[in-house]
N, C-alpha and C positions, 0 to 999 in steps of 0.2 A: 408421381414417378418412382420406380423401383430405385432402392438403394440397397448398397453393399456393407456391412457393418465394420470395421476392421479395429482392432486393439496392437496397441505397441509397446513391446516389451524392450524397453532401451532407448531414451530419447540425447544421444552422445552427439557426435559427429554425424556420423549414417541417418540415426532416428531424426533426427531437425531436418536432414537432406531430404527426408522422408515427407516429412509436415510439409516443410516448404512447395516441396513438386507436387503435391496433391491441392493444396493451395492455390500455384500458381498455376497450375495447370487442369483443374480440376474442370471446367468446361469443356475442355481440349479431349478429359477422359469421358465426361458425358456423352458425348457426341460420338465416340468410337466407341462405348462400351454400350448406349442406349441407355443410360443408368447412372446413378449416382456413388462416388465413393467417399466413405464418409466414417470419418475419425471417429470411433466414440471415447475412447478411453487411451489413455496414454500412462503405463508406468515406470517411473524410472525411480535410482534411488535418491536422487536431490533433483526436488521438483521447483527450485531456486536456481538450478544455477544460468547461465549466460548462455543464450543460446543465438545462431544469428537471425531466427524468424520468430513470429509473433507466435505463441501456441494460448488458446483459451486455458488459463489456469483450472476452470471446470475439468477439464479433460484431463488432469492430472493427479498420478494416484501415488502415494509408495506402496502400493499394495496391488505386487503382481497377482497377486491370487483371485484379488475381485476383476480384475480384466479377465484370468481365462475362466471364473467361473459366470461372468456375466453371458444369459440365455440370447441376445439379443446378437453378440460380434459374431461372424461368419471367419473372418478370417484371423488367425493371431501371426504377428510378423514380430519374430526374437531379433532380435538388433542388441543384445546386449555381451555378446563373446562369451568367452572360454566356457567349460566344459561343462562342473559339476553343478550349478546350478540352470544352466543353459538347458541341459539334458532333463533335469527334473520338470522344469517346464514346459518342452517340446512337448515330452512324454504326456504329460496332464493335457497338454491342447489336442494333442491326438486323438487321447484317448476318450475325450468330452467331445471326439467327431467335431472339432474344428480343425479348419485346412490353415497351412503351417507353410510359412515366408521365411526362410534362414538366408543370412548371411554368413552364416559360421563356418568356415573351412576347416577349422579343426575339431570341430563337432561332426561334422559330418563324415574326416579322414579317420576318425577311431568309432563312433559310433552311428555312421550312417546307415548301416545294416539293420539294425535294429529300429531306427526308425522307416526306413524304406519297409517294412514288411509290416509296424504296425500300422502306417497310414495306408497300407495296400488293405488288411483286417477291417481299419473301421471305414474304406471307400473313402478316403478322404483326400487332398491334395497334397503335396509336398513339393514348392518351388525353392530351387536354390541358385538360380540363374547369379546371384552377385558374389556367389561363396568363391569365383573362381573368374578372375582379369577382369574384373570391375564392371565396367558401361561396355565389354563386347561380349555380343549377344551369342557365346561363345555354347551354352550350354544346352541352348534352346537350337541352335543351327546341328549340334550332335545328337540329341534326340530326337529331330522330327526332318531335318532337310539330308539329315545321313541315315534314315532309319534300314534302307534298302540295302546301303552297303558295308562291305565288311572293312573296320578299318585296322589296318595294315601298322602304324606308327602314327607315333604324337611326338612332336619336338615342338617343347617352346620356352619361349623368357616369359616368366609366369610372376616374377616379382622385380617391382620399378623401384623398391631401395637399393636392390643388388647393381638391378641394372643403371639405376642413373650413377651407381659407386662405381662400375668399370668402366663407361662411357665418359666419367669427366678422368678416371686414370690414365685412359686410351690419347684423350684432346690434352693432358695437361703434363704429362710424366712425372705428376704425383703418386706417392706411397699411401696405402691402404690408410693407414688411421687416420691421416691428415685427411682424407676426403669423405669418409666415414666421418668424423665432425662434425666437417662440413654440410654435409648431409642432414644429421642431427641440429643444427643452426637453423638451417632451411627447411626443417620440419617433414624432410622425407625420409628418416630413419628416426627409432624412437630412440628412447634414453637408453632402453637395454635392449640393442638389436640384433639379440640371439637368432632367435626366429626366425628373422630375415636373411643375416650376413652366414649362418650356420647351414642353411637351406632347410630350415624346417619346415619354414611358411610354402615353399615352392614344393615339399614334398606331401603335403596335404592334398595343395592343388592338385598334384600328378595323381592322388589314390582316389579323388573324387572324377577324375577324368579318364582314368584307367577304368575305374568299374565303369564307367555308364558304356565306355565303349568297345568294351570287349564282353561288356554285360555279366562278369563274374568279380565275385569278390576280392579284392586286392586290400591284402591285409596291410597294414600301415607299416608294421616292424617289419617288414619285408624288401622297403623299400631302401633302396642304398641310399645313402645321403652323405655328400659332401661340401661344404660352405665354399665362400671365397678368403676368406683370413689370410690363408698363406701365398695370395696373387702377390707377387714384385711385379713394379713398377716396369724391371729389366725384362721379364719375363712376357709382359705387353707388347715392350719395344719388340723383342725379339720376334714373336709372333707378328707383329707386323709387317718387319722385315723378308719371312716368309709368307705374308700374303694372307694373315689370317686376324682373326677379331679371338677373344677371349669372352665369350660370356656364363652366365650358367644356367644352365640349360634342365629342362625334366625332360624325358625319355621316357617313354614308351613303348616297347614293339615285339610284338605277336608272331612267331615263326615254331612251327610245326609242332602247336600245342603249349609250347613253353613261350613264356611271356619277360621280358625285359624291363625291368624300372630302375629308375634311379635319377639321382638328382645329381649334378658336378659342374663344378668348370669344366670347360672345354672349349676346345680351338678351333672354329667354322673358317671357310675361307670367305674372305672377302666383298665376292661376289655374291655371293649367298643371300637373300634377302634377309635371313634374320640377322646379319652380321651391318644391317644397317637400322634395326631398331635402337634408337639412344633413348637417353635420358630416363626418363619413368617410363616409359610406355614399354606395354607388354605386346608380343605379338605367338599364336602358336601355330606350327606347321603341321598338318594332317594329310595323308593320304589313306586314301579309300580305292580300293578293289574298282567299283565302277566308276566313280568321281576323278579319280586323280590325285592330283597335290590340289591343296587349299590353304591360304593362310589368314588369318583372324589377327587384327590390326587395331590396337586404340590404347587408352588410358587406362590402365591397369586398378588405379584406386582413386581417392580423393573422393567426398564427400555425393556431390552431383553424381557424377561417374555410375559409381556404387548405388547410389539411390534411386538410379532410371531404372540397376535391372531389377531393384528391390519392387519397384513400381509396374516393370512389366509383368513381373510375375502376380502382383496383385490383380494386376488389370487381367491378365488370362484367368483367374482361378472366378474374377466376378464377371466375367464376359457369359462363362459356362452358366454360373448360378443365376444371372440377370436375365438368362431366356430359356433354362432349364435347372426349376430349384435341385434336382436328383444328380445335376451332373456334377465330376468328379473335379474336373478342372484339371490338372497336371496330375496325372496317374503317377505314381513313385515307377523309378526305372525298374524294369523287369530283370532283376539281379537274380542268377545261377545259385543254386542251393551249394556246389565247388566252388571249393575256394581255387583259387588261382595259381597254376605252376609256374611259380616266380623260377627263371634261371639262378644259378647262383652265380655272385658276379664273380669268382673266377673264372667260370664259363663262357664269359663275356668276351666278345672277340671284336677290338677296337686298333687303329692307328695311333700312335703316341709320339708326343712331342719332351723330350727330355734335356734338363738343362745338368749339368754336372762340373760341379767346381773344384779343381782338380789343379793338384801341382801341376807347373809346365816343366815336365819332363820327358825325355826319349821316354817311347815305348806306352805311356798313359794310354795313348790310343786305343793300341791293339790291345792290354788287358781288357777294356773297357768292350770293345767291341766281342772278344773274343769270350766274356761272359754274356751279352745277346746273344751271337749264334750259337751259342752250347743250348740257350732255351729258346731257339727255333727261332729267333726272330732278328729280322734283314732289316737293312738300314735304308732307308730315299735318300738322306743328305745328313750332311756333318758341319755344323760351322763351330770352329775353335776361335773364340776371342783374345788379345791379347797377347806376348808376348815375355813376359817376366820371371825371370829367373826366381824359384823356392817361395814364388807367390801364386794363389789360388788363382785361376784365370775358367772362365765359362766355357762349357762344350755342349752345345744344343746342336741335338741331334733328331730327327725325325724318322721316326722308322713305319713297317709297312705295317698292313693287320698283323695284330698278334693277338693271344691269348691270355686274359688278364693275369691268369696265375702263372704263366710265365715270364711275365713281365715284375710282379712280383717278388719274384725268387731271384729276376734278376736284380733287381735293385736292391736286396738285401748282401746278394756277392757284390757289388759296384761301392755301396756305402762302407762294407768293410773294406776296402783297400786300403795302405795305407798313405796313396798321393790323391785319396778324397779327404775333402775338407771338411763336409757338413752333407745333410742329407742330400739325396739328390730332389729334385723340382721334376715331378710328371704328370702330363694333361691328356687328357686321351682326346682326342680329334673326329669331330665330327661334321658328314658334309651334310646332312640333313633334308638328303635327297631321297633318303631310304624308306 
């Protein structure tokens, strides 16, 4: 019986997830693939340490070099993160015309370009179905079940440490660090959860989901990026009280040439189905020209998760080669030699939710307001908290579309007043219908 050779660079969390599902599942792949998959080598850099599945010590190297120089593997699957080493490797599997399994989001958000065009050179495959919301089959349903149509917008919660941090804020009327901890305790945020709570990790995802479907390059420092750090607790409530969830969201969206990204909090309503994904789980909203709206629903990360799509992608590139040695398996996206007309986010024309703490004094109001309308922008509603004389009291207020850079300008006149207290708090509102 034909067999598919495959080499693994990174045997951590993911790479054992990896061992394990080939393992236990490796009849299950027989049977649909017509062929066998089969481990040959395995490098990592502590071929001792603790892992939770059985791995043949045989199979075990510190020497990434003799996996991708052995004649024998067909496919090399990196599972070991970050960049600079990451990259030197890919680069060598490519270029030695083996096909190439990434889980790497941040590999792929600064230097997927470079690889998408050598693996297009040497005919070779390039799967990255796990780089982006775990176990849903998110990447694979964008390039081949949407290939017909033009898509329109991408909204989605792309990372389940942010999300399970605003979901137990939202259920608990807890403050950001105490649940962030918590988080870190319960081993859904790391030690140092820049990445994640900064939106870094979320604004990878969006540059590797951006290019494939708009099909032109989306350069990384292009994209806006805002974290959750400065969410209050109050700011939760409040949004609630108006009818709305807090999450953070990536962005996406494509209008007359110029293209929109960016990563932020922001204030969905309610009813909205993404305003009812909790805890870890990622979900992202896609409209399409001929399709409609779609949404993509599951587990965002965690070990299994991550290692089905790391496996599906192995199993498509050895489906190709186990009944056509010549075939390609996953073509690299067909990415635009243009680079991509990011809007600028002043440009950006969004609703806003604004909280402002402010002496309670005659007349606070109408300054307050009376620098919005000077930069064109109208109010929906107004709630004043509180009541106390020479003490800072909350004014969240909800205004209509504006224009980022007039929104800007005005919060720069509003913070200088002097019956403002502290900066002001602004979310821009999104219905994610768009």
């Amino acid at each position: 019986m034909k067999s598919i050779q495959i080499g693994i660079l990174g045997c951590g969390t993911v790479g054992s997830g990896v061992v394990k599902l080939i393992q236990e599942n490796g009849d299950l792949l027989q049977q649909r693939l017509g062929g066998r998959v089969v481990i040959r080598r395995i490098a990592d850099v502590d071929v001792h340490r603790r892992r939770n599945v059985e791995v043949d010590p045989t199979l075990l190297t510190t020497d990434a070099t003799a996996v991708l120089e052995d004649p024998e593997i067909d496919i090399i699957v990196e599972l070991i993160g970050g960049c600079d080493v990451a990259l030197r490797f890919c680069r060598e599997a490519l270029n030695r015309k083996k096909h190439l399994v990434t889980a790497n989001k941040a590999l792929l958000a600064t230097h997927g370009l470079e690889l998408y065009r050598t693996a297009a050179a040497q005919r070779v495959s390039i799967g990255f179905e796990a780089s982006v919301c775990g176990g849903i089959p998110l990447i694979r349903a964008m390039k081949e079940g949407l290939v017909a149509d033009r898509v329109r917008s991408i909204i989605g919660i792309v990372n389940g440490t942010c999300n399970y941090i605003l979901t137990t804020m939202t259920e608990s009327n807890r403050p950001f660090a105490e649940v962030l901890a918590e988080a870190q305790a319960h081993g859904y945020a790391e030690a140092n959860p820049s990445f994640d709570v900064d939106g870094i990790d979320s604004a990878h995802k969006l540059q590797i989901l951006a290019t494939l479907a708009f099909g032109v390059y989306v350069p990384f420092d292009r994209i806006h990026v805002e974290g959750i750090r400065q969410i209050d607790a109050s700011d939760i409530e409040y949004a609630r009280e108006l009818g709305y969830r807090i999450k953070l969201l990536a962005i996406a969206k494509q209008r007359n040439g110029e293209m929109e990204a960016r990563v932020h909090p922001a204030l969905i309503p309610e009813d909205n189905m993404l305003a009812a994904v909790g805890g870890v789980h990622n979900a992202v909203y896609i409209v399409g020209d001929a399709v409609g709206s779609l949404m993509f629903y599951g587990r965002g990360a965690g070990q299994m998760p991550t290692a089905s799509a790391v496996v599906s992608d192995i199993a498509e590139i050895a489906r190709g080669l186990l009944h056509d040695p010549t075939a390609r398996g996953i073509p690299p996206p067909p990415i635009s030699d243009v680079e991509a007309k990011i809007k600028d986010m002043a440009a950006v024309r969004s609703c806003y939710y604004l909280r402002i703490m402010a002496i309670d004094k005659p007349g606070v109001l109408s300054r307050v307001t009376g620098i919005l309308g000077s930069n064109n922008i109208s109010l929906v509603s107004v709630i004043q908290k509180g009541r106390e004389e020479q003490s800072a009291v909350p004014i969240v207020m909800m205004t209509h579309e504006a224009v980022e850079g007039d929104m800007q300008r005005s919060l720069l006149a509003i913070d200088q007043l002097d019956v403002v207290d502290r900066p002001t708090v602004c979310f821009r509102v999104e219905g994610a219908t768009d």
